[in-house]
Structure formats: structure tokens, C-alpha cells
C-alpha positions as CSV (number, residue, x, y, z in Angstrom):
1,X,-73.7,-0.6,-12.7
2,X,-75.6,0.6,-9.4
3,X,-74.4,-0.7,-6.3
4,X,-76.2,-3.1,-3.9
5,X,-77.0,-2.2,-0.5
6,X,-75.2,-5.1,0.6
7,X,-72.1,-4.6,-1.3
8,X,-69.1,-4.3,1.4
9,X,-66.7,-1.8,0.1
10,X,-63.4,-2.4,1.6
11,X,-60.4,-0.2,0.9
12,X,-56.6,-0.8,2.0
13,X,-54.3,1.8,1.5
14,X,-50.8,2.9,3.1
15,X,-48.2,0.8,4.7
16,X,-49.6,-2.0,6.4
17,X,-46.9,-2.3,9.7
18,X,-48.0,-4.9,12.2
19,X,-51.4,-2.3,12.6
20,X,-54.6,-4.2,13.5
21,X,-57.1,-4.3,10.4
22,X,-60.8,-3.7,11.0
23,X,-63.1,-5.3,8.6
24,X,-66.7,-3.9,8.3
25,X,-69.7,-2.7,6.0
26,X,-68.4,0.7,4.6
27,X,-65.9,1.1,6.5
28,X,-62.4,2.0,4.6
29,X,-59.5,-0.3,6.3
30,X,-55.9,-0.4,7.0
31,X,-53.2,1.1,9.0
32,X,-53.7,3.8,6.9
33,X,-56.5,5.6,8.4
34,X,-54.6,4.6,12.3
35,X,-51.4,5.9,11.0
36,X,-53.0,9.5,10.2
37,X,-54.9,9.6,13.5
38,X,-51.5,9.4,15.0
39,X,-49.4,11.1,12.7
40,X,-49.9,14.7,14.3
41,X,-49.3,13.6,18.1
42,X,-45.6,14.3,19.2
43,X,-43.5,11.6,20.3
44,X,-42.1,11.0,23.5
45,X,-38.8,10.7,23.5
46,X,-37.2,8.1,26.3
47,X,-33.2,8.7,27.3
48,X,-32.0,5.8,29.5
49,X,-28.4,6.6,30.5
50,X,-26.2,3.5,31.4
51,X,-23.5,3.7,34.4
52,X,-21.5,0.9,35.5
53,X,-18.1,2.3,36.6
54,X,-15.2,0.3,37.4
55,X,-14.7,-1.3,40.8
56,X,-18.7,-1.4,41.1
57,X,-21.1,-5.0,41.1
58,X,-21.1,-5.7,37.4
59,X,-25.1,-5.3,36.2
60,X,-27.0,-6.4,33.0
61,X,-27.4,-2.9,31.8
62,X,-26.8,-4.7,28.0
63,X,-30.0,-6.8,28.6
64,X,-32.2,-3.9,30.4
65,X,-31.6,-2.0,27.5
66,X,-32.7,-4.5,25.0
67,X,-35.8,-5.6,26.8
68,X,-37.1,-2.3,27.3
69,X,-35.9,-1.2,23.6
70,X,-38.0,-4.5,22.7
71,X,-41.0,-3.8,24.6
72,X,-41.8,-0.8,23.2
73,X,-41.0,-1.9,19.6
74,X,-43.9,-4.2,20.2
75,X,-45.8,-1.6,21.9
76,X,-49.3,-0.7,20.6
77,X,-48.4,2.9,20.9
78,X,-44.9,2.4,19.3
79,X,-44.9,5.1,17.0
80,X,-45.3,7.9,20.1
81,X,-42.5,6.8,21.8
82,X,-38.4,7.7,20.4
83,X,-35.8,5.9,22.2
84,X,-32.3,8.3,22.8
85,X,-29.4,5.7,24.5
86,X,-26.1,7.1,26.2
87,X,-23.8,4.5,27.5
88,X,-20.9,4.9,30.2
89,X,-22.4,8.4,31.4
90,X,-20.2,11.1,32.7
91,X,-21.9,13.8,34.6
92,X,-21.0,16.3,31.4
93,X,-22.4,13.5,29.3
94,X,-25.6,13.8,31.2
95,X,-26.1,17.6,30.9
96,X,-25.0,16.8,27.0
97,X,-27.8,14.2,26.6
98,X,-30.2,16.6,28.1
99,X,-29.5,19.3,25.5
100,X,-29.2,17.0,22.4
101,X,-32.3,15.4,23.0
102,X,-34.7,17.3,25.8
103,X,-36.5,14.2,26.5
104,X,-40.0,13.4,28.4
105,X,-39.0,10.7,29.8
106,X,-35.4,10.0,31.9
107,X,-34.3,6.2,32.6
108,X,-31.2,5.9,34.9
109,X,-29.3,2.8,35.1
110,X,-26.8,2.4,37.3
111,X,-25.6,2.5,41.0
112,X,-27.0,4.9,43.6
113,X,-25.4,5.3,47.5
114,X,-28.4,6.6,49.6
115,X,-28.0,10.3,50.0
116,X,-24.4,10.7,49.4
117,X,-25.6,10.3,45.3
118,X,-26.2,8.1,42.2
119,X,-23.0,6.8,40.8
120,X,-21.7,8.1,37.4
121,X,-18.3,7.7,35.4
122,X,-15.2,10.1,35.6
123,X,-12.7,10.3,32.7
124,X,-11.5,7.1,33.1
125,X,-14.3,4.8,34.2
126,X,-13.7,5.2,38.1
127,X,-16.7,5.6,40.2
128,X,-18.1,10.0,40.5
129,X,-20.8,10.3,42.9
130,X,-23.6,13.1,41.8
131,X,-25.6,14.5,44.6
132,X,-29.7,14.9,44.9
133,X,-29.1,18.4,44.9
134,X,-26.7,18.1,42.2
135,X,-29.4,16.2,39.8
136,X,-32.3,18.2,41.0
137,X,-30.4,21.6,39.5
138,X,-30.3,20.2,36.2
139,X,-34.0,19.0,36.4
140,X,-35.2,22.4,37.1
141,X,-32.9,23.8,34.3
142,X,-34.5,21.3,32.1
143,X,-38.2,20.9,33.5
144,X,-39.8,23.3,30.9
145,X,-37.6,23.4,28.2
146,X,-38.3,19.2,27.4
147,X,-41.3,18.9,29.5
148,X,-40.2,16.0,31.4
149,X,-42.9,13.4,32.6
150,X,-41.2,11.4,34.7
151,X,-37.9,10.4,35.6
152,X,-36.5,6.7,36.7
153,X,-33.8,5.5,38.8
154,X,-33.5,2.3,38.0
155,X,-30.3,2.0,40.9
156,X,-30.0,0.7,44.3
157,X,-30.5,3.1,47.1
158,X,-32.0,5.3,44.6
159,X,-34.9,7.1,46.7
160,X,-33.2,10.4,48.2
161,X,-32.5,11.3,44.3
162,X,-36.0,10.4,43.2
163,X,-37.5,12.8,46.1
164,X,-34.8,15.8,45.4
165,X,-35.6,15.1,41.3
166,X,-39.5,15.2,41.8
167,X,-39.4,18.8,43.4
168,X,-39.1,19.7,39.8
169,X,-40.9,16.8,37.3
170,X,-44.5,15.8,37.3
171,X,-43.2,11.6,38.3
172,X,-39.8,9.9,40.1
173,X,-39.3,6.1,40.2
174,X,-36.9,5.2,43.1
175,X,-35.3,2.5,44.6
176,X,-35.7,2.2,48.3
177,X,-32.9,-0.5,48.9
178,X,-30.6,-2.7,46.8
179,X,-32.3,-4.5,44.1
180,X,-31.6,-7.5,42.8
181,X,-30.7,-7.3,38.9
182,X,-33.0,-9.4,37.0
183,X,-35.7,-8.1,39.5
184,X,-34.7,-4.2,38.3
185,X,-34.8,-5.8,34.9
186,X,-38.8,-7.2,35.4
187,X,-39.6,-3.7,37.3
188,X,-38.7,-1.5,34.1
189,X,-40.3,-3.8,31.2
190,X,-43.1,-4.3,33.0
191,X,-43.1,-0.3,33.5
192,X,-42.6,0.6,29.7
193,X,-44.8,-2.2,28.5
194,X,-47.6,-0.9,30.3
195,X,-46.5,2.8,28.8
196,X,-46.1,1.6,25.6
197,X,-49.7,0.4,25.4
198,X,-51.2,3.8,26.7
199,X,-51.6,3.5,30.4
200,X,-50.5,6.4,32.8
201,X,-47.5,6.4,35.2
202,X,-49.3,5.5,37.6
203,X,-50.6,2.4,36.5
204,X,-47.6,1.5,34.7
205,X,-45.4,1.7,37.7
206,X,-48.1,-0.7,39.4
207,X,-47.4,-2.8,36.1
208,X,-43.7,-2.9,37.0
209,X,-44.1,-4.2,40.8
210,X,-46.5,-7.1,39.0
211,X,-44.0,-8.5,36.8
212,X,-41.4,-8.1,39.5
213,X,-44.0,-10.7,42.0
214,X,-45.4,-13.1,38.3
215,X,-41.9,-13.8,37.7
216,X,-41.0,-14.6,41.4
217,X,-38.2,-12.1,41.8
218,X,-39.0,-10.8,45.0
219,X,-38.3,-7.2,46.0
220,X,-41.3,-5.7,44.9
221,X,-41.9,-3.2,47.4
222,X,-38.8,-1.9,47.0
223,X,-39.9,0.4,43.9
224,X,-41.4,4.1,44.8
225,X,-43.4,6.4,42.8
226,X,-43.3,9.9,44.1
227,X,-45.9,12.3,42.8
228,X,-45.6,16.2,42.5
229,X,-49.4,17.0,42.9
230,X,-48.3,20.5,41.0
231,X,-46.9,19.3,38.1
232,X,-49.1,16.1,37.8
């Protein structure tokens, strides 16, 4: 039997995941046809090292993990992004992580000290500072081999590292002074919500100091984004 003109021919196919469906004359529907036009764009893989050494202010690192895990679960652009986790980081773990998983995007979480370094673990959980200069070295061994985007330090006093990191990255997120935690904890989701849905670093760092102000947490000039205009 011919057709009609007006017949709507509406076809689903593939695994329907949460994907928005668009319903329209002739069109063929489904997360099917999303799925593909995704399918061949490499994902961006996200390693967020945790560092809370012994003798050191206890921090939610548990809970910063989650939420940002969670965020980007929800994310529009979910299936881009690969989340790598390393917990109680010792400098060798760090170098380790870096190998195992060359990622585009670096989260610290953790203690910093100004310019004497950011606070790591030693063999048995006691407080090892690591240097700018120290951090930066392994960023420029790194910065082509995983093509790194952007790098955050999601620790007090984190700034001096940020500006030694971002001789050799395109983006690094510091902290100027001490942070509160659950105002740390608004800065990053609001940062890797806005990432997850597509926006630049730029605009997702600008996300981040938002939901640090919406939910009243103060602090929220604290954050920095330094910019190499080079790699950028």
C-alpha cells in the first residue's frame, strides 16, 4: 500500500539510556542516532588524586569525590568524559597514576602550604611536601604524551603550584587562601557540571565561583584560573 504524505514514520533503535528523544515528521529517533554521533569522539579521562595525611585538618574528600563522580554521571556529555580515582596519594603514586592513565584532565584534593608545596602521603601516611617545581617537572614530562587540558588544585594555599603547573598545560585552578571545605566542595561540582554539559574551562570555572556564592558559602574569590595563552 502507497504511503500518505502525512504518514509520520518514526523509528527507535539502539539502547535507549536516559538520551533525549526527538519526535518529528521523517525523522528516525532514539539515542541511537546521538549515540553514533558521539561514538567516534575520544573521551576525556578525569584523575582526581585524594591526599589527606595524618596530623592534617580532616577534609570531605569521600563526599568531593562522589558529588563530582555524580555530576558527571548526570552530565549531558557523560559518555566523553572517564573518571580514573587514586586515594591516599604518594608522590610515586602520582607519577604511577600519570603513566596508567595519561589523563586530560588532573583534580588534586588535598592540602597545599603556599610555596613550600602541596601536601602528599609518605609510606606511612605522615604528611610529604612536593614542590611547584617538583609538580611542574612531571607536567612537562606528561604535557604531550596525555594532552592535558587543565589541571586542579582543589587545596588551600594552592596558587604558587597552579602558576609553576600552567608553564606547561593549556588551564590551572588554584586556591589563593584556605578554603573552607563544603565551599571547595560547591567550587568543583559546580566546575564539572558545567564541563560535563559542554562548556569550556573558562566558563566552567566561572560556574564553580557561582555555586560557591548560590549556596552561600563564601570564599568565592578565592578560586584562580591561570591561562597559558600558548597552549590555550
Amino acid at each position: 500500500m502507497a504511503e500518505s504524505q502525512n504518514t509520520r514514520n518514526i523509528s527507535i533503535g539502539g539502547n535507549v539510556s536516559g538520551s533525549s528523544i526527538v519526535v518529528g515528521d521523517g525523522n528516525v529517533v532514539g539515542s541511537q542516532k546521538q549515540s553514533e554521533s558521539t561514538a567516534d569522539q575520544p573521551k576525556r579521562k578525569l584523575l582526581i588524586l585524594a591526599a589527606n595525611p595524618k596530623n592534617t585538618a580532616q577534609l570531605r574528600l569521600d563526599q568531593e569525590v562522589r558529588d563530582i563522580s555524580e555530576g558527571l554521571k548526570r552530565a549531558e556529555h557523560r559518555d566523553q568524559f572517564e573518571i580514573a580515582q587514586r586515594w591516599a596519594v604518594r608522590p610515586r603514586d602520582f607519577q604511577r597514576a600519570m603513566l596508567e592513565e595519561l589523563p586530560q584532565i588532573v583534580h588534586f584534593s588535598g592540602h597545599g602550604k603556599g610555596e613550600a608545596g602541596l601536601y602528599f602521603e609518605d609510606e606511612v601516611g605522615e604528611p610529604k611536601l612536593v614542590t611547584g617545581s617538583a609538580l611542574a617537572s612531571l607536567f612537562k614530562l606528561f604535557s604531550l604524551k596525555a594532552k592535558i587540558e587543565c589541571v586542579v588544585l582543589n587545596g588551600c594555599y594552592s596558587q604558587a603550584q597552579a602558576a609553576a603547573i600552567v608553564q606547561h598545560v593549556p588551564y590551572a585552578i588554584g586556591m589563593t587562601q584556605a578554603v573552607g571545605d563544603q565551599a571547595a566542595i560547591e567550587f568543583v561540582v559546580g566546575f564539572y557540571d558545567a564541563l560535563g554539559s559542554g562548556e569550556s574551562v573558562e566558563f566552567a570555572f566561572e560556574s564553580g565561583k557561582v555555586a560557591m556564592e548560590l549556596n552561600s558559602t563564601g570564599y568565592a574569590e578565592m578560586p584562580v584560573l591561570l591561562v597559558n595563552e600558548q597552549n590555550s
